[in-house]
N, C-alpha and C positions, 0 to 999 in steps of 0.2 A: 634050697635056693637054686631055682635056675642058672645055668652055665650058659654066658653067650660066647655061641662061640667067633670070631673073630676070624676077617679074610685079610691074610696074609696081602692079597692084591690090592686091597680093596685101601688098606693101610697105607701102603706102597705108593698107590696110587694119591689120596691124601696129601701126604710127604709132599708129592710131586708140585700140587697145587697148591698146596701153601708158599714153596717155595717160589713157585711159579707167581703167586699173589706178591709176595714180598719184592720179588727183581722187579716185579712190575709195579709196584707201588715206589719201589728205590728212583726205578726208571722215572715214573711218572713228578718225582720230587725235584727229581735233576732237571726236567724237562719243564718244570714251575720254573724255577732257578733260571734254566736258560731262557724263557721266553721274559722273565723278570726284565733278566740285562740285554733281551734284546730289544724289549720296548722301551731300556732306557735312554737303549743307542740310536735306537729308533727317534725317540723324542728329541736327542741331544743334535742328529744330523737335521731333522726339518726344521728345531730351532735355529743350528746354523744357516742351513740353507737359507731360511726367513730372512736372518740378519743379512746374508751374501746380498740374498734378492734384492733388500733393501738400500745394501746399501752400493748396490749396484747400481738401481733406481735411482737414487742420489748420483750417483756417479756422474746418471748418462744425463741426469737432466742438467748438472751442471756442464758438462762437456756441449749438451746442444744451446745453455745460455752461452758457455765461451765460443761454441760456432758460431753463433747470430752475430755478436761481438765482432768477433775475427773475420764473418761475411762480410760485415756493416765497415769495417774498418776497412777491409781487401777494397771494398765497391770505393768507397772515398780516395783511398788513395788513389787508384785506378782512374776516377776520372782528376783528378788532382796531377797525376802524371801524362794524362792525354792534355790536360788543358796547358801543363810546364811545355810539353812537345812542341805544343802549339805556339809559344810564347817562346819558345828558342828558337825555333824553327824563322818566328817575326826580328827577332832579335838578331840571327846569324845575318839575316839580309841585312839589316839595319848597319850591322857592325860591318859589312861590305861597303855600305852607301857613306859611310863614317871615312872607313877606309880611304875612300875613291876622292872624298871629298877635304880630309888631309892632305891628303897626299896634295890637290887641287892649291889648297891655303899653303903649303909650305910650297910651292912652285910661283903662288901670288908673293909670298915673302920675298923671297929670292929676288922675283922682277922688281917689286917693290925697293929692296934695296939697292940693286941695281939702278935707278932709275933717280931716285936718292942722290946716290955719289953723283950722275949723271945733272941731276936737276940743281943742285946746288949753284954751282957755276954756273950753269945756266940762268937762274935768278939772279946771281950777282952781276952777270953781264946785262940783264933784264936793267936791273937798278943803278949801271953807271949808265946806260943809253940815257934814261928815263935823267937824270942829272946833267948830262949832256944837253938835253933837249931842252929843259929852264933854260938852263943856264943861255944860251942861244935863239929859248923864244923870245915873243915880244913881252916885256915887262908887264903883263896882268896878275893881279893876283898875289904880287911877290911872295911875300908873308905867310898868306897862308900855302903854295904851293912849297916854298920852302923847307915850313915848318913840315908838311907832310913826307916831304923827301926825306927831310932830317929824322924822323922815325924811323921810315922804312929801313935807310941805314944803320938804324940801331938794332932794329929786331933782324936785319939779316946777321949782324954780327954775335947775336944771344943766340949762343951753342941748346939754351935750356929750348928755344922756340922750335916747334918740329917745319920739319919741309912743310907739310901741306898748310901750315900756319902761315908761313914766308909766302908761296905759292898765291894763296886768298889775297894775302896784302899785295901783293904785285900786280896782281891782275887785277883788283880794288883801283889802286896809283895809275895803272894804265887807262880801264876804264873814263874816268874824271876826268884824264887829262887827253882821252880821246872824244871824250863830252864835249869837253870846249873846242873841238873843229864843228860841231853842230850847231851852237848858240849863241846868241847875242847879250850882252847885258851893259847896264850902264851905272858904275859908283861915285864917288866924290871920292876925288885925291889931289894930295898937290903935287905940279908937276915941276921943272924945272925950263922956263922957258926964255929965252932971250937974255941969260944969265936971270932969273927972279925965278923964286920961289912963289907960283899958284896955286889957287884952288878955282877947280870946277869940275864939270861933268867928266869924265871918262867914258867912251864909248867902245866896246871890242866887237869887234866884228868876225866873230869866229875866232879862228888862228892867224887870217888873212891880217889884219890890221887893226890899229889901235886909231883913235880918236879924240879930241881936245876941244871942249867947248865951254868958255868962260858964261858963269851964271846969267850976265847980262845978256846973252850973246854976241859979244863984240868981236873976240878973236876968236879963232879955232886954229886948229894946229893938227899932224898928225905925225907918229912914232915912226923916225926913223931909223929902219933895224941895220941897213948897212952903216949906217954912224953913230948907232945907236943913242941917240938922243931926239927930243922932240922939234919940231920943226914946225915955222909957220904956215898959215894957208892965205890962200887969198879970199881974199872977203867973198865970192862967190859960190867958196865950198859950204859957209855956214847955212845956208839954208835946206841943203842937204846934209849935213852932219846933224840940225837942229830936229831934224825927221828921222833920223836916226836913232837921238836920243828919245826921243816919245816914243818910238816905236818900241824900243828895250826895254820902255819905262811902262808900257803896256797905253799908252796916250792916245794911238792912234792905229789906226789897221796900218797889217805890214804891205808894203808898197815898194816896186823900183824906185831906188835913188842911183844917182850918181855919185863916184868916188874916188879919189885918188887912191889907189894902192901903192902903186909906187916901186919898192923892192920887198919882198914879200919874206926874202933869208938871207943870210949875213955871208958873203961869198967867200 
């Protein structure tokens, strides 16, 4: 049998490589392992990333719904508060013009009251003249001028009735009774004449003078205010008194007559 013989180096060298294959295969096992866990970390960080991204994406699209919202809202209010500006801005003057015009009312109060205290008395002085004045004119009318007076004096004494109420009726009372210096008219009354109680025409002539003319036309007569009583005429007034009465009576167009006046107020 052949002897081989064997190189010491050659062994050696071997050894070397084997060894050398082994760290490197150890190496190359380890280096599996590590790229193992680093493409798990690798997959586990782009997973999260993914879900970040996502839900980042969610994030922002809700943040840009709640901007449009909160733009939409800002723009409303905005002009909501240009338009309140605008409307206080009208109001402030108003509440000036308010102001001014208060102020205007409680200065008409004041006068008002003033004028009130003032006016009272004055109506009541208005309302004893005005009573004075019947009482003194010539007897037309009695009854019902009476009866009118006799109100006025009630409603000036009703505290419930306001000034300008009393006021109206006085100047109402004046009126009328300043009417009759204007007009003419002719009623049926009885008068009292030559001690007898008659009836015929009554004729007023204004405020100047009264008149007496019996139905038939036989007497006439006229009011006299200094004796106050009625008084005959002479038969040549009746055909002027009797045109008188037509004419009151609406009988006849108005025309100059002749007339005793007489005394015209009670001296």
């Amino acid at each position: 049998m052949k002897k081989i013989k064997i190189n010491p180096d050659v062994i050696k060298n071997r050894i070397w490589l084997i060894a050398l294959l082994m760290v490197t295969a150890g190496f190359m096992v380890l280096n599996i392992k590590v790229y193992a866990g680093t493409i798990k970390k690798v997959k586990h960080d782009v997973a999260q990333s993914i879900d970040t991204r996502q839900n980042t994406q969610k994030k922002t699209e809700q943040w840009q719904d709640l901007k449009s919202d909160l733009t939409m809202r800002y723009d409303k209010l905005r002009y909501e508060n240009e338009a309140l500006n605008k409307t206080n801005k009208i109001l402030i003057k108003e509440e000036k013009k308010h102001r001014v015009l208060n102020k205007s009312l409680r200065e008409e109060k004041k006068e008002n009251l003033r004028i009130q205290k003032e006016m009272l008395p004055f109506l009541m002085s208005v309302q004893e003249h005005l009573q004075t004045l019947i009482e003194n004119d010539i007897p037309f009318l009695q009854t019902e001028r009476k009866n009118r007076l006799n109100k006025l004096k009630k409603l000036m004494e009703d505290i419930d009735v306001t000034i300008a109420e009393k006021f109206r009726k006085v100047m109402e009372a004046l009126l009328i009774e300043a009417e009759y210096g204007n007009t003419i008219e002719v009623y049926q009354e009885k008068v009292s004449l030559d001690g007898n109680q008659i009836l015929g025409n009554v004729f007023r002539l204004g405020r100047i003078s009264m008149f007496f003319l019996l139905f038939d036309k036989s007497k006439a007569a006229v009011f006299n205010v200094q004796e106050n009583k009625w008084v005959s005429l002479d038969e040549q007034y009746i055909p002027a008194i009797t045109s008188g009465v037509e004419m009151a009576s609406k009988q006849r167009s108005v025309e100059l007559i002749s007339l005793p006046l007489g005394k015209i107020a009670k001296q």
